[in-house]
TORLOGU-321162 format. One line per field, with one value per atom (N, C-alpha, C): residue number from 1; residue in three letters; chain; atom name; x, y, z. Coordinates in nm, 4 decimals, m for minus. Layout:
// TORLOGU-321162
i	[NUM ...]
aa	[ALA ...]
ch	[A ...]
at	[CA ...]
xx	[X ...]
yy	[Y ...]
zz	[Z ...]
This chain:
// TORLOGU-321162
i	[1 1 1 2 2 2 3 3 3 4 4 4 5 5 5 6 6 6 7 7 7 8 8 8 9 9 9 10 10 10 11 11 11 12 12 12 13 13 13 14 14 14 15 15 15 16 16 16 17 17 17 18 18 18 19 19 19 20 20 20 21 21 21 22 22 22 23 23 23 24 24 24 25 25 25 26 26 26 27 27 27 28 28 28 29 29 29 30 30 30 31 31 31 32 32 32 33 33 33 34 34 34 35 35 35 36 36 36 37 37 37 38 38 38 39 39 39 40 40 40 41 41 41 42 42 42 43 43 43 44 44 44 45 45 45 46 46 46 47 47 47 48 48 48 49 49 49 50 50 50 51 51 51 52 52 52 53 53 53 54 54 54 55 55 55 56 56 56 57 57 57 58 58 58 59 59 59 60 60 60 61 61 61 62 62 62 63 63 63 64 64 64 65 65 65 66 66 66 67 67 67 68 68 68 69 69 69 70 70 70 71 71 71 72 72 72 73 73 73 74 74 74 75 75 75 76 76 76 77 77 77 78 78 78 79 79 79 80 80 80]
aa	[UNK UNK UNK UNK UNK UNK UNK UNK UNK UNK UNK UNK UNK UNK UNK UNK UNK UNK UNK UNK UNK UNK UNK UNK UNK UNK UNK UNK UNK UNK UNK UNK UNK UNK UNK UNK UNK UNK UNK UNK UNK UNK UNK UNK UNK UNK UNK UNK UNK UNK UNK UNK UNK UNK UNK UNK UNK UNK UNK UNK UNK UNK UNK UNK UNK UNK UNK UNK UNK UNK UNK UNK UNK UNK UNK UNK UNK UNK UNK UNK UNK UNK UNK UNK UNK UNK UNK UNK UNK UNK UNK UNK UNK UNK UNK UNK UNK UNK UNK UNK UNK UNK UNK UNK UNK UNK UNK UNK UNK UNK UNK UNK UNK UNK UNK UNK UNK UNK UNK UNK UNK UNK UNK UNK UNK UNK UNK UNK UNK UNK UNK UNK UNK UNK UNK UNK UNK UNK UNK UNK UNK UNK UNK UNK UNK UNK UNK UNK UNK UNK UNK UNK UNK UNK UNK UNK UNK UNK UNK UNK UNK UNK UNK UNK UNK UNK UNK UNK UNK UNK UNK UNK UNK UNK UNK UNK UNK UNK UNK UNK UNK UNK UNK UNK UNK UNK UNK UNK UNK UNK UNK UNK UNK UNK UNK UNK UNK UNK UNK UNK UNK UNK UNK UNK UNK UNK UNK UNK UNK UNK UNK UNK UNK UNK UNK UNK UNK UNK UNK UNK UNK UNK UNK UNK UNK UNK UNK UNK UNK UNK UNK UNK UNK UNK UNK UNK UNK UNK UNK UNK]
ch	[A A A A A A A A A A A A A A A A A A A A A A A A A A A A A A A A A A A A A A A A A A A A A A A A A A A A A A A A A A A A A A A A A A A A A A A A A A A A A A A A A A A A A A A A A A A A A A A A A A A A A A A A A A A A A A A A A A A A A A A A A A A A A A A A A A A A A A A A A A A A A A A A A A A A A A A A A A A A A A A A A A A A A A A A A A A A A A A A A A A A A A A A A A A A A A A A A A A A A A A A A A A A A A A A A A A A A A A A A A A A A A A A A A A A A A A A A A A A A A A A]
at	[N CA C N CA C N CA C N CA C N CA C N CA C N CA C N CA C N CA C N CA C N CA C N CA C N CA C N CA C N CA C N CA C N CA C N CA C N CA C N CA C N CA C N CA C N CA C N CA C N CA C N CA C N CA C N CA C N CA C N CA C N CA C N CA C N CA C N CA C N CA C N CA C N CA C N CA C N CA C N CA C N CA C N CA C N CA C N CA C N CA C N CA C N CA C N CA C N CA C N CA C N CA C N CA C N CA C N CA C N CA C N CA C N CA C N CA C N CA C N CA C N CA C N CA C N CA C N CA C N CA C N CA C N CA C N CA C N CA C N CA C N CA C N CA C N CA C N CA C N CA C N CA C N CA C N CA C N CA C N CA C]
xx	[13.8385 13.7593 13.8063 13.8224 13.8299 13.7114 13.7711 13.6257 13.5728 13.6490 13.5401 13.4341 13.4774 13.3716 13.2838 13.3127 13.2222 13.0842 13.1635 13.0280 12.9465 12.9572 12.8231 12.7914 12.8447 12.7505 12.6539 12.6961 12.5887 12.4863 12.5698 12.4677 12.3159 12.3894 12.2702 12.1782 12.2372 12.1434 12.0603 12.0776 12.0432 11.9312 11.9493 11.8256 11.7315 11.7731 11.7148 11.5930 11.6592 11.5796 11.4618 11.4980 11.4134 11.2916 11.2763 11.2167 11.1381 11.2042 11.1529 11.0500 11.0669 10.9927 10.8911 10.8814 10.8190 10.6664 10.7481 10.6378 10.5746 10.6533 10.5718 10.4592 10.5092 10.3530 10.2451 10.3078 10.1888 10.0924 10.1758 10.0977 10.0546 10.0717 9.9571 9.8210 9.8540 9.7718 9.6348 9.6967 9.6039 9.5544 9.6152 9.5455 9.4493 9.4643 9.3853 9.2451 9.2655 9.1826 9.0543 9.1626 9.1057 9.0178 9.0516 8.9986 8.9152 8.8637 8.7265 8.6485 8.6997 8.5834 8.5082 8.6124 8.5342 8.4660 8.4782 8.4076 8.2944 8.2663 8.1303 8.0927 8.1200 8.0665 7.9986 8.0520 8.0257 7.8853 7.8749 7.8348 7.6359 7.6735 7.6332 7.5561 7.6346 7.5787 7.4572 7.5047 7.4161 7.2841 7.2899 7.2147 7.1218 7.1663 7.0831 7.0003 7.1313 7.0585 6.9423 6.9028 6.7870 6.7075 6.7520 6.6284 6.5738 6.6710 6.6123 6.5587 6.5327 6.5011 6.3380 6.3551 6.2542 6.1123 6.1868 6.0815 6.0484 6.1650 6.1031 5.9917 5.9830 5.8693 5.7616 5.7641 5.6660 5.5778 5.6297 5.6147 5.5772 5.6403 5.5517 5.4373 5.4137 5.2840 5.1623 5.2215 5.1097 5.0860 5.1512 5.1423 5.0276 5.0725 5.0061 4.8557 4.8151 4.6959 4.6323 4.7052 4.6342 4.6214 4.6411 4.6509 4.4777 4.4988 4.3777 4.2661 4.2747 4.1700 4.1099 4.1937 4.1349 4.1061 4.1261 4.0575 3.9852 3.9084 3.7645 3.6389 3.5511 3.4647 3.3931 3.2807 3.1674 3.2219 3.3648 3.4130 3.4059 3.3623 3.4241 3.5353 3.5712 3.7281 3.7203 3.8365 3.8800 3.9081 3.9571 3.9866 3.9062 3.7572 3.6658 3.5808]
yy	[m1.5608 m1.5023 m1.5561 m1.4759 m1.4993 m1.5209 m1.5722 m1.6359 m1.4968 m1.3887 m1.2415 m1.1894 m1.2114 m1.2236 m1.3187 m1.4030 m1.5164 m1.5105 m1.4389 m1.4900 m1.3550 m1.2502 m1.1538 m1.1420 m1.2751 m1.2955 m1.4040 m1.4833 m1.6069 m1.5152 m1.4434 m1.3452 m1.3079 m1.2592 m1.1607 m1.2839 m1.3952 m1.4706 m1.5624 m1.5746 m1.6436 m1.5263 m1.3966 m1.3325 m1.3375 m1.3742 m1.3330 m1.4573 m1.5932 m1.7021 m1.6959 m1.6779 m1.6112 m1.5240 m1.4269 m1.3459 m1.4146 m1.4350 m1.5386 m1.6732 m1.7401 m1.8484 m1.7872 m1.6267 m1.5726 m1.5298 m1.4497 m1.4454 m1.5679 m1.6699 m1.7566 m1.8658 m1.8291 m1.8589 m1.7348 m1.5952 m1.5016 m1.5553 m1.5845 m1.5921 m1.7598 m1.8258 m1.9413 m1.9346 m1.8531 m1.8282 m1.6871 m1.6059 m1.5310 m1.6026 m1.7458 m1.8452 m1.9121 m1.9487 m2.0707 m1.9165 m1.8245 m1.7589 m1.7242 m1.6556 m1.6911 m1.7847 m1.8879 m2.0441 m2.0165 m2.0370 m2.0263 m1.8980 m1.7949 m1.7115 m1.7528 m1.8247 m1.8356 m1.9426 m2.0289 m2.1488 m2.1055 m2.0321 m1.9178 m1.8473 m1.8052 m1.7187 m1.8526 m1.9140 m2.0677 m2.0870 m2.1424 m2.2212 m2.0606 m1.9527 m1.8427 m1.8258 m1.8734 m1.8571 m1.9607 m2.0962 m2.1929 m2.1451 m2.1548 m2.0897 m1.9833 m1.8623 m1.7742 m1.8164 m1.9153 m1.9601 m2.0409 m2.1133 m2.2144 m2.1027 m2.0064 m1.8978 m1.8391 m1.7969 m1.7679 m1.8566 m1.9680 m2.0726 m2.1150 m2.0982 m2.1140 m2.0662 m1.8849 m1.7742 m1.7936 m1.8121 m1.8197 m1.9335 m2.0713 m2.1420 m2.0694 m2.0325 m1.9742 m1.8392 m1.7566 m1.6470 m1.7298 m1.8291 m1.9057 m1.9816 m2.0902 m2.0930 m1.9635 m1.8930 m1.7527 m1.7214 m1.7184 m1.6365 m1.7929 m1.8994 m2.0321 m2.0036 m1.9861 m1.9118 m1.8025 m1.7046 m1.6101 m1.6145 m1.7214 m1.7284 m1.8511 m1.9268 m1.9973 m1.9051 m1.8093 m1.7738 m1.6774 m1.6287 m1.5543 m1.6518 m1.7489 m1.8224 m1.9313 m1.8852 m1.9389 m1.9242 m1.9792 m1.9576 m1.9044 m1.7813 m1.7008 m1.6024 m1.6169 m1.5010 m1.3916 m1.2519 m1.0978 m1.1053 m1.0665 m1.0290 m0.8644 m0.8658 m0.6942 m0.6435 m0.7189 m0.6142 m0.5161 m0.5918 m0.5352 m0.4223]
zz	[0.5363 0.6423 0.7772 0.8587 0.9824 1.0674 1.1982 1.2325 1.3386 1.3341 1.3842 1.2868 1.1261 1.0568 0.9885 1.0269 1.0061 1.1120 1.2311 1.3354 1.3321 1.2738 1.2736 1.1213 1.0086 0.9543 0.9658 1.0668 1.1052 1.1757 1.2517 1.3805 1.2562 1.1682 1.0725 1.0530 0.9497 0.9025 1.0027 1.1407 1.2407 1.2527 1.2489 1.2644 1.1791 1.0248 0.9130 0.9176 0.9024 0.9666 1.0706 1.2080 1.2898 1.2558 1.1783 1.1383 1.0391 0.9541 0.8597 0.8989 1.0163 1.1032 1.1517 1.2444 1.2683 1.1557 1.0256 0.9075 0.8948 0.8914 0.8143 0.9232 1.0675 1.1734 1.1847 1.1475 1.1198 0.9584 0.8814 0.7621 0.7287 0.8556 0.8583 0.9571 1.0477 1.1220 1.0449 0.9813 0.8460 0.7702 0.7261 0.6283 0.7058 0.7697 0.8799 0.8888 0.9349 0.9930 0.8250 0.7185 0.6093 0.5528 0.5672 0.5618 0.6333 0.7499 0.8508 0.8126 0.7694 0.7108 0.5902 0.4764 0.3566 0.3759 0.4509 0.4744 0.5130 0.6005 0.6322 0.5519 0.4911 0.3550 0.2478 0.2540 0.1741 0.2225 0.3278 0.3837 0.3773 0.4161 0.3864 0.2936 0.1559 0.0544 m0.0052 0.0585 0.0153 0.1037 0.2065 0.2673 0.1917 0.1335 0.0478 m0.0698 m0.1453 m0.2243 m0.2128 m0.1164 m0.1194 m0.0410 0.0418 0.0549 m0.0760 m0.1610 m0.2658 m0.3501 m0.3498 m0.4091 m0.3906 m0.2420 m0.1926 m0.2197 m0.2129 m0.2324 m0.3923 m0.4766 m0.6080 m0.6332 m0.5760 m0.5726 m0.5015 m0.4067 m0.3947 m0.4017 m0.5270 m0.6412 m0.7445 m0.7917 m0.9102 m0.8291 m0.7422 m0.7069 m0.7327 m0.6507 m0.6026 m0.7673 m0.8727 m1.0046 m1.0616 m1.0347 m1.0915 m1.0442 m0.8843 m0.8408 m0.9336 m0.9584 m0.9780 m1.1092 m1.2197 m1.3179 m1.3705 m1.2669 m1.2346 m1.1952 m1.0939 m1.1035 m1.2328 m1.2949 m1.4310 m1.5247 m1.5594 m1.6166 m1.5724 m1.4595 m1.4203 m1.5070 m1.5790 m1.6775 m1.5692 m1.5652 m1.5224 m1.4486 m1.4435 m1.3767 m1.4392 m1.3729 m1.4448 m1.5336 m1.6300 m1.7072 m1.6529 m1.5738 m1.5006 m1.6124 m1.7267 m1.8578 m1.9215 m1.9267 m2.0036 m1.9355]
């Protein structure tokens, strides 16, 4: 090889590189951005869950109530 073709195949791979450096700060900057969403969705979810957690204690209270009051002795039975 001569060195007229040697240098527009460096030319190519000097671009190929380039391009290549380029992808790979787009596709850390998509990760990083990735990362901070799921961390919110995370963080989101715990969140739901102890809302839902919450409400379910207090659906079993309210059912524990209303379970007490039907078996109050002198009370009506709504059944009968």
């Amino acid at each position: 090889m001569d060195e007229r073709q040697l240098s527009p195949a460096i030319a190519q791979l000097h671009e190929r590189v380039e391009r290549l450096l380029l992808r790979h700060t787009e596709l850390q900057r998509t990760n990083a951005m990735l990362t901070e969403r799921l961390q919110g969705m995370e963080a989101e979810r715990v969140q739901l869950r102890q809302r839902l957690q919450d409400a379910t204690q207090r659906i079993d209270k309210l059912l524990l109530r209303l379970d007490q009051t039907h078996s109050i002795p002198g009370t009506p039975d709504t059944q009968a």
